[in-house]
N, C-alpha and C positions, 0 to 999 in steps of 0.2 A: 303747197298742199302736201301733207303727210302723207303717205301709206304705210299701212304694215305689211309684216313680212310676207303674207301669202297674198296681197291686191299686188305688193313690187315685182314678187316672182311672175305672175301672169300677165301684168304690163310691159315690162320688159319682155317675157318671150314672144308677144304677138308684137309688139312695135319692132323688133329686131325680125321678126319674120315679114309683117308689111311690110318693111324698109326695103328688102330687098326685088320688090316689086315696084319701087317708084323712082322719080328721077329727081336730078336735084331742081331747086334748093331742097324740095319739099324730105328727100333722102336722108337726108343730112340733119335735118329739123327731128325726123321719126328716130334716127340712131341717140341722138342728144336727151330727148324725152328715154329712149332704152336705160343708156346712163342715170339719169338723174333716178330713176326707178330704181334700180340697183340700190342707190344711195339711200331709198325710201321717202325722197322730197324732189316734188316735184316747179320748178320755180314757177310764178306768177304766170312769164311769156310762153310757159308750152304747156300751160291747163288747156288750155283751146287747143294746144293738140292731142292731148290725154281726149278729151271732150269730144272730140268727133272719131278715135279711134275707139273710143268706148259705144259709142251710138252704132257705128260700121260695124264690131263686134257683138251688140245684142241682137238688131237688125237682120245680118247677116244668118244669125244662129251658131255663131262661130261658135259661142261662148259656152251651148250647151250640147256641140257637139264633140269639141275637144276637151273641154273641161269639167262635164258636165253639170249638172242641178249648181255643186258648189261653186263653179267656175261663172255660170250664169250670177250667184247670191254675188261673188265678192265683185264681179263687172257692174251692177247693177248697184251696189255701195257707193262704186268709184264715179259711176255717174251721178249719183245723187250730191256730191259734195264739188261738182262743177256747177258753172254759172246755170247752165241749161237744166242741168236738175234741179236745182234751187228753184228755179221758175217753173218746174213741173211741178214740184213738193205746193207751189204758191198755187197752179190753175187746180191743184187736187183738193187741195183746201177748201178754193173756191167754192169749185164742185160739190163739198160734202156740207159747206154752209147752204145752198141754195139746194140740198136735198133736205135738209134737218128744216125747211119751212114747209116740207111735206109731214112731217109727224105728225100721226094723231088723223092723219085727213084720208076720208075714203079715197082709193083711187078707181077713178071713171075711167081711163085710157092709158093704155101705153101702144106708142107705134114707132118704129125704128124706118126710118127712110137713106136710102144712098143718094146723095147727090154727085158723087163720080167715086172712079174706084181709090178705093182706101182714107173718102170720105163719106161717115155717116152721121146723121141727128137720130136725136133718140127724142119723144117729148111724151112727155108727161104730163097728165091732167089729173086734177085732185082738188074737188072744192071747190071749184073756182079756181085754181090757182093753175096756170101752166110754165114748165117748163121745158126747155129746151136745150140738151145740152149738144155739140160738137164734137164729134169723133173721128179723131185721125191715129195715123199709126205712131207719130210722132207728140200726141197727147190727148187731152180733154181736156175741154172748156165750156162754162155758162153762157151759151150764146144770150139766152134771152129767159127772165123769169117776169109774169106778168100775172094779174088778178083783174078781176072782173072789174072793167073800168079804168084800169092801171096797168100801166107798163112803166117795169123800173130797167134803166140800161143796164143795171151791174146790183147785184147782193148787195152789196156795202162797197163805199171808197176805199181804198189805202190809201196812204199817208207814211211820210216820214218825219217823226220828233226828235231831234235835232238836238241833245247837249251837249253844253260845252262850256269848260270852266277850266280852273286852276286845277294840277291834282288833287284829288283830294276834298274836293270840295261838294263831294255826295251823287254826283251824275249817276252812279251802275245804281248806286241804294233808291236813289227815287223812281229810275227805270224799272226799279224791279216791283215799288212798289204801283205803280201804274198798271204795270204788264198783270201782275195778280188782277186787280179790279177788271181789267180790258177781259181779261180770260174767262173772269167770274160773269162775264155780261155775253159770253160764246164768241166773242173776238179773237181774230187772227192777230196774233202779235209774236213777233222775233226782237231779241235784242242785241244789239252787234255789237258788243262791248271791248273797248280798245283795249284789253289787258288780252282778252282774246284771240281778237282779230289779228295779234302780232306774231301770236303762235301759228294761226294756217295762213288764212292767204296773204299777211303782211311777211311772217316768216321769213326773215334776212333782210329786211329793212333798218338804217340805223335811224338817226334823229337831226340829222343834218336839214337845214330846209331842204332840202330838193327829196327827200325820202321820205319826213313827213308827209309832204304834198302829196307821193306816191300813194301812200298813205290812207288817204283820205279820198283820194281818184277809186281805189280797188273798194274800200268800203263803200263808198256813193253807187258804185257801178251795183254790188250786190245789195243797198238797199233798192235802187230803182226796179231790178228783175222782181222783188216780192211786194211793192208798193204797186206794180200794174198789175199785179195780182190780187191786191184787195188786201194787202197784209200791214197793221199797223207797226209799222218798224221803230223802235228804240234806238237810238243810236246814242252811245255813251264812249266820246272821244272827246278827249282836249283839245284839238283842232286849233293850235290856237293862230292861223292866218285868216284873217277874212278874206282873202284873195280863193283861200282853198273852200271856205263855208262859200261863199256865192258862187263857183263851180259846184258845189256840188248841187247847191240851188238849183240853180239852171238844168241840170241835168234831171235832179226828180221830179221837180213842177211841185208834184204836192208836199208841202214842205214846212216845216216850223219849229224857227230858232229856238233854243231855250238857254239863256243865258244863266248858265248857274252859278250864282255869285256868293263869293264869302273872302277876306279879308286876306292877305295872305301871313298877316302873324296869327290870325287864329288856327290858319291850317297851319302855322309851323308849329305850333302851339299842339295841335291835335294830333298830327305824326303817324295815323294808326299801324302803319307800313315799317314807319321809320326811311321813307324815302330824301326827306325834306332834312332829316339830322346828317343823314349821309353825304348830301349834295350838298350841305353847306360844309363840310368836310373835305369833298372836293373829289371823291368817292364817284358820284354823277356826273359829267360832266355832261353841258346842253340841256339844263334841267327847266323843264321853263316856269316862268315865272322869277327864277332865280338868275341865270346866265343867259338865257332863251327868253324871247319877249314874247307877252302874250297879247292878242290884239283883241280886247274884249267888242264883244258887237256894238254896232252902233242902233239898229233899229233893232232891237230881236222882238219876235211874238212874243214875248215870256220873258220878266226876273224874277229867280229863285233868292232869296237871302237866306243861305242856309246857314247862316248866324244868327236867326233871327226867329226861325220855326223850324219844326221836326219833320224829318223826311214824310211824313203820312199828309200835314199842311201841304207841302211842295206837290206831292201825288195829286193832288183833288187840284191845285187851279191847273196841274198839265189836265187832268180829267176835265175842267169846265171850262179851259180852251177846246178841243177838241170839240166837246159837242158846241161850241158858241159858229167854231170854223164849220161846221155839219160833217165831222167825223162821228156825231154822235151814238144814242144807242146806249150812253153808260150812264147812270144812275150817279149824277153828281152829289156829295157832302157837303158842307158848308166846310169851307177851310176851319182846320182847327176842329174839327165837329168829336174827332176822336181823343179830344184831347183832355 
């Protein structure tokens, strides 16, 4: 996890002042996060401790009483780009979709009840329609949104879409083109794209198997936090072990391969990087598909032949899988319809 220069200076001076308040191992762990701050990156293993010294600091009021307003803004940054704000960003979301189905509608009621201290509901009535949301100190959530006759457990599902293909072979371009249409329909959608994901929280990962895999563990973990949040996740990674795609299966539950498939002389052929001229050069080494093997699925929800049709084709059948799985809610095209 990156920081700049004014989130490192206030991370380090509160972990090096904690620290001297605690004993080990836990001591030793807080001075190590100090350090790494210093450097402006903070490694994969001591985000969970950035993560709960950021929470103990806004909580506490530490943040805006030593640092003030701006010391709160840049604490409050630093928690948003850990796992636990990640999944705040997702139950607010939540929140703000399961309020937008109040638009437009008279409200008959609001009443805010405590169920113990530093736990309240708020609910709302409008139309016919009630909600109820969950207030604690540590977030908000859609407990329950229900209509006259109905009750739905949740807004909307999340899910996670799942490609996975040769370099090269279109996964960020059709992700992207998905993610516009999901959005155009008021869907929650992130895309965690591997060209990305290796700058923050893969950051000093190499390409050996065992770092791939790594890899693919920290990505799954942070699709899962925004998939129980209702968020339709993109995921645009090569991935290329099955051993690592059915870990992370397992791990989101809702979940769907997309084998994105294309030849690989046509992608040596297409180049647009020029990653594939390089590695055959020797420039790359561990390139896969080339010296690294890639283990194409054997069952996936989904073949793309992107030899075959245009990224806008490939869009629409991930869009009419989706709603076929009941992720739906999007406005399916006939493949090819824009073509």
């Amino acid at each position: 996890m990156i920081l700049d220069q004014d989130e490192a200076q206030v991370v380090a001076e509160e972990a090096r002042t904690l620290a001297r308040a605690l004993s080990e191992p836990r001591r030793s762990r807080m001075l190590r996060l100090a350090e790494a701050a210093e450097g402006g990156q903070v490694p994969f293993e001591l985000v969970e401790v950035l993560e709960g010294l950021a929470v103990l600091v806004l909580q506490t009021g530490r943040a805006r009483a030593i640092y003030r307003a701006e010391g709160e803004r840049l604490w409050t940054q630093v928690l948003l780009r850990t796992p636990r704000g990640i999944e705040l960003c997702g139950q607010l979301e939540a929140v703000n979709r399961a309020l937008r189905a109040l638009t437009g509608r008279q409200l008959d009621g609001v009443r805010v009840e405590m169920r113990t201290l530093g736990h309240f509901t708020v609910n709302l009535q409008a139309d016919g329609i009630g909600l109820t949301l969950a207030v604690r100190a540590d977030g908000v959530q859609v407990e329950s949104l229900t209509a006259e006759g109905t009750r739905k457990a949740s807004p909307r599902r999340g899910v996670c879409v799942w490609f996975t293909g040769l370099p090269g072979s279109g996964k960020t371009t059709i992700a992207q083109r998905v993610a516009e249409r999901l959005r155009a329909e008021g869907r929650a959608v992130e895309i965690l794209d591997g060209d990305v994901v290796r700058q923050h929280i893969s950051r000093g990962l190499g390409f050996s198997r065992e770092d791939r895999m790594e890899n693919i563990r920290r990505v799954a973990y942070v699709a899962d936090l925004l998939v129980r949040n209702g968020v339709i996740v993109l995921v645009a990674l090569v991935s290329p072990y099955r051993e690592a795609r059915r870990e992370a299966r397992e791990r989101i539950g809702a979940f769907l391969e997309v084998y994105v498939r294309c030849p690989l002389e046509i992608l040596v052929q297409r180049d647009p990087k020029g990653l594939y001229a390089r590695a055959l050069r020797g420039e790359i080494p561990n390139f896969t598909g080339l010296d690294d093997p890639y283990e194409p699925p054997e069952t996936p929800d989904l073949v793309l032949e992107t030899d075959r049709e245009p990224p806008e084709a490939s869009a629409g059948k991930v869009l009419e899988l989706l709603h076929k799985r009941g992720y739906g809610g999007v406005t399916v095209e006939p493949a090819g319809a824009r073509a």
